[in-house]
Biotite code that builds the C-alpha atoms (Angstrom):
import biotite.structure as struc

atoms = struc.array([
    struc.Atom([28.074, 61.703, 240.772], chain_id="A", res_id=1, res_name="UNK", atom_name="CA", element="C"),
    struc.Atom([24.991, 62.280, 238.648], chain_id="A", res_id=2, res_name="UNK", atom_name="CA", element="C"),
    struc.Atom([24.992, 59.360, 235.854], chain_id="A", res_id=3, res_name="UNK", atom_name="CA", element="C"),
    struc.Atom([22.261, 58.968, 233.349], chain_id="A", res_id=4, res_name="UNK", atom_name="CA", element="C"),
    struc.Atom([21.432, 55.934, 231.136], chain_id="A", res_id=5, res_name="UNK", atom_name="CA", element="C"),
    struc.Atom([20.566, 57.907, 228.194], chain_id="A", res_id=6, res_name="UNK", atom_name="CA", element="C"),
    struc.Atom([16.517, 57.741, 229.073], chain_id="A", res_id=7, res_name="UNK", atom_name="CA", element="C"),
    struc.Atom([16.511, 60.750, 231.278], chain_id="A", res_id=8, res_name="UNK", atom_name="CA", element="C"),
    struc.Atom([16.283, 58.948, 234.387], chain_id="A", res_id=9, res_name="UNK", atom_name="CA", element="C"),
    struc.Atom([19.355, 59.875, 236.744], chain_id="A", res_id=10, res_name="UNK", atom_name="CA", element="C"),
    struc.Atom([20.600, 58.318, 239.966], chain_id="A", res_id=11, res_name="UNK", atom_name="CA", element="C"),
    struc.Atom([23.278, 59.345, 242.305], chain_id="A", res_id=12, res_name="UNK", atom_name="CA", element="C"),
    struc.Atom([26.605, 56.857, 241.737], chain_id="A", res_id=13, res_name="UNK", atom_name="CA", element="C"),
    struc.Atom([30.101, 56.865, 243.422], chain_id="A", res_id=14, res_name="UNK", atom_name="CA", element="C"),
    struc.Atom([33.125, 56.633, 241.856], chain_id="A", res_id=15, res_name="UNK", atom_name="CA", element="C"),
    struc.Atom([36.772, 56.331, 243.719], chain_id="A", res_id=16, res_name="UNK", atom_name="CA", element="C"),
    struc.Atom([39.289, 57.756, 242.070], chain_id="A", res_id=17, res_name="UNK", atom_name="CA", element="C"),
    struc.Atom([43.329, 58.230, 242.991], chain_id="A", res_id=18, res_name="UNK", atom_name="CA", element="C"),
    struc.Atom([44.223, 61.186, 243.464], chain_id="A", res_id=19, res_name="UNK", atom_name="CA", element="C"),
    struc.Atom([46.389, 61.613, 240.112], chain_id="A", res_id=20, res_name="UNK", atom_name="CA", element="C"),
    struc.Atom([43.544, 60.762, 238.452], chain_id="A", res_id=21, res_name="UNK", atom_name="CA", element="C"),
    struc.Atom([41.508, 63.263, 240.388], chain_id="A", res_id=22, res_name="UNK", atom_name="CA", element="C"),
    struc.Atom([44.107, 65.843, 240.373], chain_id="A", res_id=23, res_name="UNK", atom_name="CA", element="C"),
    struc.Atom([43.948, 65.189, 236.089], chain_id="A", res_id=24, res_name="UNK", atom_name="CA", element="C"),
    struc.Atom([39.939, 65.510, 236.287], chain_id="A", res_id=25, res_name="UNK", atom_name="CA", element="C"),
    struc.Atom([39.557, 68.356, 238.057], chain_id="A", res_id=26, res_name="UNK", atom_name="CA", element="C"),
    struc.Atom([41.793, 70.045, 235.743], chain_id="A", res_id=27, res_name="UNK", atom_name="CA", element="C"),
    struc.Atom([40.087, 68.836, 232.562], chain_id="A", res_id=28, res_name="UNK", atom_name="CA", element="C"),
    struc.Atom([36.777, 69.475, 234.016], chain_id="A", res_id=29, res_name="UNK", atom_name="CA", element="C"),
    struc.Atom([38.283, 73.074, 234.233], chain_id="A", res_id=30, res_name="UNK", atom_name="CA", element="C"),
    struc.Atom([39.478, 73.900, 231.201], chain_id="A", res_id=31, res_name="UNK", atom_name="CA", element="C"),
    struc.Atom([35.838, 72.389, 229.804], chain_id="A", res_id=32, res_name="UNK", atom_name="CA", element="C"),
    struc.Atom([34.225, 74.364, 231.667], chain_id="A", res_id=33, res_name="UNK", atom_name="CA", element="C"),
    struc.Atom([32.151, 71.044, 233.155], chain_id="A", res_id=34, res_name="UNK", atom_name="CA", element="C"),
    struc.Atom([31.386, 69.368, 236.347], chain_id="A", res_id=35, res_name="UNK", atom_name="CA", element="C"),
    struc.Atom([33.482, 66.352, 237.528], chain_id="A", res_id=36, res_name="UNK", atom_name="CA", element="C"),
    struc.Atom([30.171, 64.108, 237.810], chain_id="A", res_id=37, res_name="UNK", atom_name="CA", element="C"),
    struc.Atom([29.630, 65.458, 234.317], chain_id="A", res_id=38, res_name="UNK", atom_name="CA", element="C"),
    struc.Atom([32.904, 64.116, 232.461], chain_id="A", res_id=39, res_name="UNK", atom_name="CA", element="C"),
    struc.Atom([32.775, 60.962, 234.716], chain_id="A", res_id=40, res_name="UNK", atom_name="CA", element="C"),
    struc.Atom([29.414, 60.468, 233.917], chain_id="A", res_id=41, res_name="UNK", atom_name="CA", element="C"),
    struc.Atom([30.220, 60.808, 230.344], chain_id="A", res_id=42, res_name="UNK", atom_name="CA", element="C"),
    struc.Atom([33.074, 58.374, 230.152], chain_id="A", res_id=43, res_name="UNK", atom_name="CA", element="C"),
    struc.Atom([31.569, 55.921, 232.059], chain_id="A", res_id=44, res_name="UNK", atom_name="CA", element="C"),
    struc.Atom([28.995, 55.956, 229.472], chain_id="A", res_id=45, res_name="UNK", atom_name="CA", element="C"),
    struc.Atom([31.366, 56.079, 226.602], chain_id="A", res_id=46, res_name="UNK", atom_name="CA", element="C"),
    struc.Atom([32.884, 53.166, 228.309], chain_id="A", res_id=47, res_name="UNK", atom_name="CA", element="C"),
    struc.Atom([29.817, 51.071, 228.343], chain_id="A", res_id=48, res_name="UNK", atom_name="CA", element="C"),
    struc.Atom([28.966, 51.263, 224.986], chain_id="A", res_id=49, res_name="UNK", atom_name="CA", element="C"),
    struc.Atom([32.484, 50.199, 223.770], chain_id="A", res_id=50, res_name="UNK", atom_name="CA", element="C"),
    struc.Atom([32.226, 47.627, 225.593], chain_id="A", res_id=51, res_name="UNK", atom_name="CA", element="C"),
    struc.Atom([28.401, 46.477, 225.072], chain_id="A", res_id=52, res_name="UNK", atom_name="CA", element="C"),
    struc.Atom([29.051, 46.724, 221.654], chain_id="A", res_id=53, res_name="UNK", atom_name="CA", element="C"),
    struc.Atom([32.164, 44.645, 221.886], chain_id="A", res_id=54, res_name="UNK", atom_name="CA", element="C"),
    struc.Atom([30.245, 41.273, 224.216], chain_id="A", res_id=55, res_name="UNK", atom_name="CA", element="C"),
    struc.Atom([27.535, 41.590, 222.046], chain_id="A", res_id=56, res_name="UNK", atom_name="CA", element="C"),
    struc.Atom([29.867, 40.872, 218.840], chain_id="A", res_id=57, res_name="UNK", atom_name="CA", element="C"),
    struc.Atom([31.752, 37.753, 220.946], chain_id="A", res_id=58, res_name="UNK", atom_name="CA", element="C"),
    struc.Atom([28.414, 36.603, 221.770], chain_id="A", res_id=59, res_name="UNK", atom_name="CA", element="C"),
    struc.Atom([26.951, 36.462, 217.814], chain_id="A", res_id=60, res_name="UNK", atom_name="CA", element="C"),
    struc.Atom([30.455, 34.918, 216.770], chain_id="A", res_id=61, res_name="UNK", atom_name="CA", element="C"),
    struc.Atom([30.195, 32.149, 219.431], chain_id="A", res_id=62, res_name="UNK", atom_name="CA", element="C"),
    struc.Atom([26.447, 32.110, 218.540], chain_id="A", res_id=63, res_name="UNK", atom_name="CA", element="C"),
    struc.Atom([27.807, 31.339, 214.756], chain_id="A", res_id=64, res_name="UNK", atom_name="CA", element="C"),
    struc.Atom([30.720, 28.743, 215.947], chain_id="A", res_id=65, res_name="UNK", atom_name="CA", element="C"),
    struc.Atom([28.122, 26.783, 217.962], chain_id="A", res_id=66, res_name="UNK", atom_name="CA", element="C"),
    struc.Atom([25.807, 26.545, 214.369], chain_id="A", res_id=67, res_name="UNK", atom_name="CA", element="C"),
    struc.Atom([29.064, 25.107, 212.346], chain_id="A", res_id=68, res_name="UNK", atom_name="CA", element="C"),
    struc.Atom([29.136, 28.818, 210.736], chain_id="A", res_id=69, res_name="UNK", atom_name="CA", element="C"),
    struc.Atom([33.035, 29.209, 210.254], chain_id="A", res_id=70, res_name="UNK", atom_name="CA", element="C"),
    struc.Atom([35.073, 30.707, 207.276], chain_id="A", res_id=71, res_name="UNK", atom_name="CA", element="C"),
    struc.Atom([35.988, 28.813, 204.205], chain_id="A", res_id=72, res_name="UNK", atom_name="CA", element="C"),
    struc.Atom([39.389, 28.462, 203.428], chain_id="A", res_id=73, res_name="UNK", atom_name="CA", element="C"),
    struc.Atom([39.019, 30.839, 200.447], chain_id="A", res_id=74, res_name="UNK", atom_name="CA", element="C"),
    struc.Atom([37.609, 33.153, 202.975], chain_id="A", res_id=75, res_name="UNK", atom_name="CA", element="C"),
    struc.Atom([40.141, 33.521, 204.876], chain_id="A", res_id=76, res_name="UNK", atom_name="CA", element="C"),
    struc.Atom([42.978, 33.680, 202.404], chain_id="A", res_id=77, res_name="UNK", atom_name="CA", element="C"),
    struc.Atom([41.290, 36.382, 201.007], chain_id="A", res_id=78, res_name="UNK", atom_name="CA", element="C"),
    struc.Atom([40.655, 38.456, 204.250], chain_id="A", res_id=79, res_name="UNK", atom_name="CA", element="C"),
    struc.Atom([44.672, 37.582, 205.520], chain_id="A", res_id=80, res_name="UNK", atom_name="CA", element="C"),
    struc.Atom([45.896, 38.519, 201.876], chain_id="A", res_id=81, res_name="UNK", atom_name="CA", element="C"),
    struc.Atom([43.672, 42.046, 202.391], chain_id="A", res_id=82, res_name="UNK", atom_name="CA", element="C"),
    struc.Atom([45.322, 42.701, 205.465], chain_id="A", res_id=83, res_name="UNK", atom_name="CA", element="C"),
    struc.Atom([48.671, 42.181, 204.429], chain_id="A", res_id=84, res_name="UNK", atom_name="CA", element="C"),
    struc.Atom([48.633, 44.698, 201.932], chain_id="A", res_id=85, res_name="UNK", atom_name="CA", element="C"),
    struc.Atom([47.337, 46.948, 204.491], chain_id="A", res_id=86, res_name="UNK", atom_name="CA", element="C"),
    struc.Atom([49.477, 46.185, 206.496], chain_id="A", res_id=87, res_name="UNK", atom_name="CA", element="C"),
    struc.Atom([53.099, 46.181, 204.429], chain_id="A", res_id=88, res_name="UNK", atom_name="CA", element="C"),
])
């Protein structure tokens, strides 16, 4: 499969698949008119960013714990009290 980190640069990858999932590829690689390497390549990049955005996030709230930087009571209320409405 043909992956590319966004730069241009490219570099052969292999992914395993079952073969439902295959089978489900292949036909959505059909119907978009697109390569299997080219949809895998693009959810695998879709993937990473979710998720690199996601660590990064954990990792500048545990940065903010470790400093003392929590919520004030008042803060929270608030933000719980938002939600609620939202949510009911």
């Amino acid at each position: 499969m043909q992956s590319g980190g966004g730069d241009g640069e490219r570099e052969d990858t292999c992914v395993a698949a079952g073969l439902g999932l295959r089978g489900k590829l292949d036909k959505l690689a059909a119907a978009t008119r697109r390569s299997r390497s080219f949809l895998a390549a693009e959810a695998i990049q879709e993937y990473v960013a979710l998720n690199s955005w996601q660590i990064e996030e954990i990792h500048k709230g545990l940065a903010e714990a470790e400093r003392g930087e929590f919520a004030s009571e008042s803060e929270v209320k608030r933000v719980a009290k938002k939600w609620a409405r939202c949510a009911g």
